[in-house]
C-alpha positions in Angstrom: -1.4 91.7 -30.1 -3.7 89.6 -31.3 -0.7 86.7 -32.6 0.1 87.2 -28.8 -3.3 86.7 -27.5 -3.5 83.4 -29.5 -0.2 82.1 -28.8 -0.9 82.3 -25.0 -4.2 81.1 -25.4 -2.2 77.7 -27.1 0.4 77.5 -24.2 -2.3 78.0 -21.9 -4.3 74.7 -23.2 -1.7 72.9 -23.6 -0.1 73.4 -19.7 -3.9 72.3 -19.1 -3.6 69.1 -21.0 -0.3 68.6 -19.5 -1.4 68.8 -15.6 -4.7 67.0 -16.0 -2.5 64.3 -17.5 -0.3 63.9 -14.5 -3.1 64.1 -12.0 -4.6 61.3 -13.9 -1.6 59.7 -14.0 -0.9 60.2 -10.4 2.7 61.5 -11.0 3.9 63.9 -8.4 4.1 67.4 -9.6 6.8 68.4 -7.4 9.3 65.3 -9.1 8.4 66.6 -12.5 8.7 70.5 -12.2 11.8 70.0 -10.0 13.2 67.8 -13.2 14.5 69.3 -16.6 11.3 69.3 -18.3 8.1 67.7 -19.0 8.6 66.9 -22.2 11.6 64.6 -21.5 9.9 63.5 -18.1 6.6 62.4 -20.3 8.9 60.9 -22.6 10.2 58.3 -20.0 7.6 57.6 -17.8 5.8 56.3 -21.6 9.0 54.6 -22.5 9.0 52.6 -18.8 5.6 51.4 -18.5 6.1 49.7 -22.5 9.1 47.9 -21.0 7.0 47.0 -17.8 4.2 45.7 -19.6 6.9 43.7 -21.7 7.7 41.8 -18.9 4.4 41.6 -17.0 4.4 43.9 -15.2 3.1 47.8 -14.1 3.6 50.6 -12.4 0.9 51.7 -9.5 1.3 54.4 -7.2 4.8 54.9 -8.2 5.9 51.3 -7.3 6.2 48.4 -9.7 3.9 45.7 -9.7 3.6 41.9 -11.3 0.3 41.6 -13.2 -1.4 38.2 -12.3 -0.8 35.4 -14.7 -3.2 33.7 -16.1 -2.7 29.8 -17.0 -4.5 28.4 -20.4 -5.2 24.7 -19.7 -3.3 23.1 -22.5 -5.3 20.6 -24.6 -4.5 16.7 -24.2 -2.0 15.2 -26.6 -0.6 18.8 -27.6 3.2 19.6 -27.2 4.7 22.7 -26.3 8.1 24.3 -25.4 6.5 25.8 -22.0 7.7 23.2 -20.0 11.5 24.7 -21.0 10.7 28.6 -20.9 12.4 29.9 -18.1 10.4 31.3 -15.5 9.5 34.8 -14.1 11.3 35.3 -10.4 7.6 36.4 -9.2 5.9 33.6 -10.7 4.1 31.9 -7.9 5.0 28.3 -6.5 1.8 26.8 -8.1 2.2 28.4 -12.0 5.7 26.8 -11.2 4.1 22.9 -10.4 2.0 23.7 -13.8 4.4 24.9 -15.8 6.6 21.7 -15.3 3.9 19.3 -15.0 3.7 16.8 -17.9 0.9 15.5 -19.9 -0.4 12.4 -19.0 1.8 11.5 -16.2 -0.5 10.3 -13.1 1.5 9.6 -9.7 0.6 6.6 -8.0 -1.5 6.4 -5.3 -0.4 4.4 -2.4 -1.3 1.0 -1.6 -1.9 0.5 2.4 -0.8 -3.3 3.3 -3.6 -5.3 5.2 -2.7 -7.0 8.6 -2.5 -10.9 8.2 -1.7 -12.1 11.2 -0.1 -16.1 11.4 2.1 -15.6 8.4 5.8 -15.8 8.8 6.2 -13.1 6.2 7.1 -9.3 6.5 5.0 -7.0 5.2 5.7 -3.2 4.6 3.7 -0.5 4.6 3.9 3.2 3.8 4.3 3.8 7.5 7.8 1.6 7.8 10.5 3.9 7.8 8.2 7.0 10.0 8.6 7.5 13.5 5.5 5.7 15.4 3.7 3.5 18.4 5.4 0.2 18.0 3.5 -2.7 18.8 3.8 -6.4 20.2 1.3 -8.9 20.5 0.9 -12.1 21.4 -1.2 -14.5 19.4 -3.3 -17.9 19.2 -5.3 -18.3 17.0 -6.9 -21.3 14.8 -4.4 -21.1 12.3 -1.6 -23.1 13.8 -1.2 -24.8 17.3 -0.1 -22.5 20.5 -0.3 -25.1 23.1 -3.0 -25.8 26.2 -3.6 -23.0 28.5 -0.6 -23.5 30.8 1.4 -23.0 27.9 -0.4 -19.9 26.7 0.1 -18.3 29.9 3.9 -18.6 29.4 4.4 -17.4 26.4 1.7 -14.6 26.9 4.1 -13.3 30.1 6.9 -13.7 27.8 5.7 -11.1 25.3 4.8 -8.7 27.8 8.4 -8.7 29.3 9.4 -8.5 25.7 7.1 -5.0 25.0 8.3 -3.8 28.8 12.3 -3.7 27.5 11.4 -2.6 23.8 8.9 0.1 24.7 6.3 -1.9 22.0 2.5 -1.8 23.1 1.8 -4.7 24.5 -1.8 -6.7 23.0 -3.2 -10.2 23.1 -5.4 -11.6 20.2 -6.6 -15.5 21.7 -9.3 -16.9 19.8 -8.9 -20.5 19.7 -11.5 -22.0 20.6 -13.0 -18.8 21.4 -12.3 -15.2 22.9 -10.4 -15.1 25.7 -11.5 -11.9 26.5 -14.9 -13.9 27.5 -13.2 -15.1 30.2 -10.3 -13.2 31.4 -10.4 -8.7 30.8 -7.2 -6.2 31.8 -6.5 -5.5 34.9 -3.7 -3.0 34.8 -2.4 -3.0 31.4 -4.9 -2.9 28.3 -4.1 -5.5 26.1 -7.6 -5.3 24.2 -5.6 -3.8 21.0 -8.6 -2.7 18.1 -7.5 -3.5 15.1 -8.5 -0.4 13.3 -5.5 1.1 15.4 -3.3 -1.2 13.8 -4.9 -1.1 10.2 -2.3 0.2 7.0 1.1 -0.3 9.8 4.2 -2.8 8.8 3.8 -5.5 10.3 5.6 -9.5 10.8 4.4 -12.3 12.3 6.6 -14.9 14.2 6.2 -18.3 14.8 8.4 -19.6 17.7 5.8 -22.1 19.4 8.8 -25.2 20.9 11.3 -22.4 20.4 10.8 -22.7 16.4 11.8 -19.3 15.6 15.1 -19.1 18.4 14.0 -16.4 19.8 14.5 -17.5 23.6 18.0 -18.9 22.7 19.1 -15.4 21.3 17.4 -12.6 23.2 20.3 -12.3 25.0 22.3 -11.2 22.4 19.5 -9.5 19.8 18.7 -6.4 19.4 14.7 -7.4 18.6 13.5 -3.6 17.3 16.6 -3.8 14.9 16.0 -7.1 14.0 12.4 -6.9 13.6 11.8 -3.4 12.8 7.8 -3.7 11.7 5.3 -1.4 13.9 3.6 -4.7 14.7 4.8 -7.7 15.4 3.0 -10.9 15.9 4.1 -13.5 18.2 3.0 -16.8 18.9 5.0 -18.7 21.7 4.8 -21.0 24.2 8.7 -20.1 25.2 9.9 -18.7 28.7 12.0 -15.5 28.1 12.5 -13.5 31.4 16.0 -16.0 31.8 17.3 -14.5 28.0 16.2 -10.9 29.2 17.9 -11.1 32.6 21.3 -12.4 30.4 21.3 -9.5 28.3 23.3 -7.3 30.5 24.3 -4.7 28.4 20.5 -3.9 26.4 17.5 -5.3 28.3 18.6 -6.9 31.7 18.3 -2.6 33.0 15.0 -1.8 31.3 13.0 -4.9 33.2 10.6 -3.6 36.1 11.6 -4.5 39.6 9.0 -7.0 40.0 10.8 -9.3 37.1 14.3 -9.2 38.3 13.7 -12.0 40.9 12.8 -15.9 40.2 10.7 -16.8 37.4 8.2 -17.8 39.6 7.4 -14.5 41.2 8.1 -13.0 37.5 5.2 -15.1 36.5 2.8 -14.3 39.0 3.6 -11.0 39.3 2.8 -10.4 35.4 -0.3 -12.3 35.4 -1.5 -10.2 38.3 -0.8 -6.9 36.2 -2.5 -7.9 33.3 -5.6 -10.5 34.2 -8.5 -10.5 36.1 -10.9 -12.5 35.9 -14.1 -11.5 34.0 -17.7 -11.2 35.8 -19.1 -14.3 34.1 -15.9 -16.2 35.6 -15.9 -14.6 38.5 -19.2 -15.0 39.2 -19.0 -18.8 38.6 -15.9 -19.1 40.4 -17.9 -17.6 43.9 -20.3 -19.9 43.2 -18.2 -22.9 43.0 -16.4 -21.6 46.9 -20.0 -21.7 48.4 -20.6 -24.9 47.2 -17.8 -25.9 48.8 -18.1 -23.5 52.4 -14.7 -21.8 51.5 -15.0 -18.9 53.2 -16.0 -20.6 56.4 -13.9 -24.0 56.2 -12.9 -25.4 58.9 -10.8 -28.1 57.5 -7.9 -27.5 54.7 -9.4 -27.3 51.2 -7.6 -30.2 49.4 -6.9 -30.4 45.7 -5.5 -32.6 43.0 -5.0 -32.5 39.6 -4.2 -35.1 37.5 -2.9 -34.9 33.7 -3.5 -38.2 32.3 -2.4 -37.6 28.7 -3.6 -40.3 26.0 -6.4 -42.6 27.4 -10.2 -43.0 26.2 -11.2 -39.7 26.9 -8.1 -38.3 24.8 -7.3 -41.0 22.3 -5.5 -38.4 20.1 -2.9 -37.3 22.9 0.3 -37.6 22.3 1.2 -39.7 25.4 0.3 -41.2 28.7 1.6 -39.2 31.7 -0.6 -40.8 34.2 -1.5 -44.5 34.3 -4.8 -45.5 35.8 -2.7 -48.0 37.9 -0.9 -45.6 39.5 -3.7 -43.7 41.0 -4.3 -45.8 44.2 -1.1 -44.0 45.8 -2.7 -40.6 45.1 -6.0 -42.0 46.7 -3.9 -43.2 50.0 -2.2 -40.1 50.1 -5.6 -38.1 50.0 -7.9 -40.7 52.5 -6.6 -38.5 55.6 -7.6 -35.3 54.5 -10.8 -36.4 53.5 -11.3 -38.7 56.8 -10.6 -35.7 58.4 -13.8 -33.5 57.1 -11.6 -31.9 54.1 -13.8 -31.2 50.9 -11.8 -32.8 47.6 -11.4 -30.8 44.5 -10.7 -32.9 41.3 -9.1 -31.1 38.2 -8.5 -34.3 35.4 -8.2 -35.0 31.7 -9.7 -38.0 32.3 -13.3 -39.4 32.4 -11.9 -42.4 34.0 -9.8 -41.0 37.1 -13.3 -38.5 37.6 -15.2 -41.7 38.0 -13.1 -43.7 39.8 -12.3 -41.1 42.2 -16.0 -40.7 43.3 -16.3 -44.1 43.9 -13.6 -44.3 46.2 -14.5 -41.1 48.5 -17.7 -40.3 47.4 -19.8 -36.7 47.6 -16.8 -35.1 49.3 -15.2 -35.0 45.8 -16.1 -31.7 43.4 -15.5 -30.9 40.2 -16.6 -27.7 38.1 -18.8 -30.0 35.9 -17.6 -28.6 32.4 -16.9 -30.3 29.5 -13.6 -32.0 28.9 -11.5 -31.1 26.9 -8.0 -29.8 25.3 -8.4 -26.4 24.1 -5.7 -26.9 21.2 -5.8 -29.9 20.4 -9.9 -30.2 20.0 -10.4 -26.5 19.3 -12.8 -27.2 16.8 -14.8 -29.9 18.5 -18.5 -29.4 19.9 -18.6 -27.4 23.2 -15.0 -26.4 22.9 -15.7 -22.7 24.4 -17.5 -24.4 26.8 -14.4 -26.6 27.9 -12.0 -23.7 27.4 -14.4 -22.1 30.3 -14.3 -25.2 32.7 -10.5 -25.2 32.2 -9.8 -22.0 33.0 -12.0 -22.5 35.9 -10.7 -25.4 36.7 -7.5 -23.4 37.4 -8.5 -20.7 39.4 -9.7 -23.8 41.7 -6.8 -24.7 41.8 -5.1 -22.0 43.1 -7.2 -21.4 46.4 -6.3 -24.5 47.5 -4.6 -25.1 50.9 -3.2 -28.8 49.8 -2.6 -28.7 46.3 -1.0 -32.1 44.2 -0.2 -31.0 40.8 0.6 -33.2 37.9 2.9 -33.6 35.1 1.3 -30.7 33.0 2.1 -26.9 32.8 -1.3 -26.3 33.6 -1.7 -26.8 37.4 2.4 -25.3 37.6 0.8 -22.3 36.6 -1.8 -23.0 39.0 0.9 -23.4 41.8 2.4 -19.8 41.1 -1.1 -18.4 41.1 -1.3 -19.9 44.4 1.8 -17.9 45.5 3.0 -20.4 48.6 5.1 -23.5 48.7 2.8 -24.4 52.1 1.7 -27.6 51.1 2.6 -28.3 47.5 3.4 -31.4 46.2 3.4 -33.2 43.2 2.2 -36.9 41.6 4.5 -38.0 38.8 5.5 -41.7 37.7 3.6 -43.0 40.6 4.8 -41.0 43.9 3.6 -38.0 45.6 6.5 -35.6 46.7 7.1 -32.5 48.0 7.7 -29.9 45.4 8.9 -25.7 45.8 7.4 -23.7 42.8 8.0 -20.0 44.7 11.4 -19.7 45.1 12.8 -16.1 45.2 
């Protein structure tokens, strides 16, 4: 009895041992009595978790489980085969980028390109090849010569039409002498571009003042995003390019607005009307100059003349004469009934001479906007060349409230004329005559 006694008093601890084990173990009871004994069971649930913990791994709650790995910063200089062990299939995507990553290899940083406008260089950035705003923008600046105003105002229209059938962003950088932006603001389209929007994007720059770059000879044939494919793109032109636009049937002739599928006249006007008004300071002295003059209550025609005389005393620099002094008594005779007649006389000239000479003939009826000669390219960096730039562009907003206009040989007051919007009374004084001219044609 009492062998009995003790050897149930052994089983019995032991069965105690056993269960507390699998509690702690959190094994289910039912699995292991159901199997074919603890023993064996006890035997393989030790043998799995030494193979688990092999590999990384454990088991919790009856599922298996990847231990976290932990990564030993390797020291500099030191080589090791880790970079060819293959990897675990739970190994996380960042153990992966260390585990491959070499010793002293440093990728480069990328270099953003700055914007130099003027040069007839491509530059590309990071940015080239990604899908962004595209951008075209007329320039004049110091750097190289874009013409007088009347040119300007050409070629400025010309790169609009160009941004309307590319889908660019349209801008206008003109600082030569001085800001444009002084003088005329946006009306309906911003072309005030800051450059911070344009800062670290591809950009080229294209010269075609006189048609240098060929770009009015072969827009009707060019693709111009595939041929210049830079985000920004820098144009300086004097050119006319609504005629190559209209002759490219196939590409940009559809894509023009409405309003610049007539003449190049109304295109002109049209353009110029969408994107400048003039700003408060001109504005402001353009009112002025009208009530000197009783504009809004005239009675009599307002009559005005320009005359481009080229190279003379004022301009000894000029390239040459368009207007000789001798020639300006059949201007004054064609004037002299106007002006008997009570008209007021507006004077627009290059000339020191013809302002003089002109007074003398018909005296206070004869106005000018009493600026400062002078050519805004040509003496850009003369004294008082803002100021000039001012008077000019005063000179032809004049110009175009006229009722009798004579223009000159000179884009200047043309562009003047299609401001003006009318053939009414337009005429023009070249090589000695006065004639009847039509700017407005349809």
């Amino acid at each position: 009895m009492q062998r009995l006694a003790k050897s149930l008093l052994i089983v019995t601890g032991l069965s105690c041992f056993v269960y507390v084990t699998l509690l702690w173990k959190q094994v289910d009871l039912t699995s292991f009595f159901a199997g074919k004994g603890g023993v064996k069971f006890w035997n393989k649930h030790v043998a799995m978790e030494k193979a688990l913990q092999s590999e990384g791994r454990e088991l919790q709650n009856d599922v298996i489980v990847s231990k976290p790995l932990r990564v030993t910063p390797r020291p500099k200089n030191q080589n090791s085969t880790d970079s060819k062990r293959p990897l675990l299939k739970n190994q996380t995507a960042s153990v992966k980028k260390t585990a491959v990553k070499k010793a002293g290899t440093k990728k480069p940083k990328p270099v953003l390109d700055k914007i130099v406008p003027g040069k007839n260089v491509t530059i590309t950035s990071r940015n080239m090849t990604s899908v962004t705003k595209k951008y075209v923008i007329f320039v004049c600046d110091s750097k190289r010569s874009c013409g007088g105003w009347g040119d300007r105002q050409r070629g400025l229209v010309s790169v609009y039409l160009l941004a309307c059938v590319t889908g660019r962003t349209f801008g206008v950088i003109m600082t030569k002498p001085c800001d444009v932006a002084n003088f005329y603001i946006p009306n309906d389209v911003n072309w005030v571009i800051p450059q911070e929007e344009l800062r670290g994007k591809s950009n080229v720059s294209i010269d075609d003042v006189d048609s240098r770059s060929k770009i009015t000879s072969r827009l009707a044939t060019m693709d111009f995003n595939q041929e210049y494919p830079a985000d920004v793109v820098y144009i300086r032109t004097n050119g006319e390019y609504s005629l190559g636009l209209k002759q490219s049937k196939n590409l940009y002739a559809p894509k023009l607005p409405k309003w610049a599928k007539s003449s190049r006249a109304v295109t002109f006007r049209n353009a110029w009307d969408i994107l400048m008004k003039p700003s408060p300071t001109l504005q402001q002295s353009l009112d002025r100059f009208l009530t000197k003059v009783n504009y809004t209550h005239r009675r009599h025609p307002f009559v005005c003349a320009h005359v481009r005389v080229g190279r003379s005393s004022t301009f000894k620099t000029d390239s040459a004469v368009r207007t000789k002094l001798s020639d300006m008594p059949v201007l004054w005779n064609f004037l002299e009934p106007y002006v008997k007649n009570g008209s007021h006389l507006f004077l627009a000239t290059d000339s020191h001479e013809v302002r003089n000479m002109t007074r003398a003939r018909f005296g206070d009826v004869v106005h000018d906007t009493g600026g400062k000669i002078v050519h805004v390219d040509k003496q850009a960096r003369a004294p008082g060349a803002c100021e000039g730039f001012q008077a000019a562009l005063l000179d032809q907003l004049v110009l175009s409230k006229c009722d009798v206009l004579v223009t000159s040989h000179s884009v200047f007051s043309h562009r003047a004329s299609l401001m003006r919007g009318r053939d009414e009374n337009l005429f023009t004084f070249i090589k000695g005559k006065v004639s009847k001219i039509r700017m407005n044609r349809r």
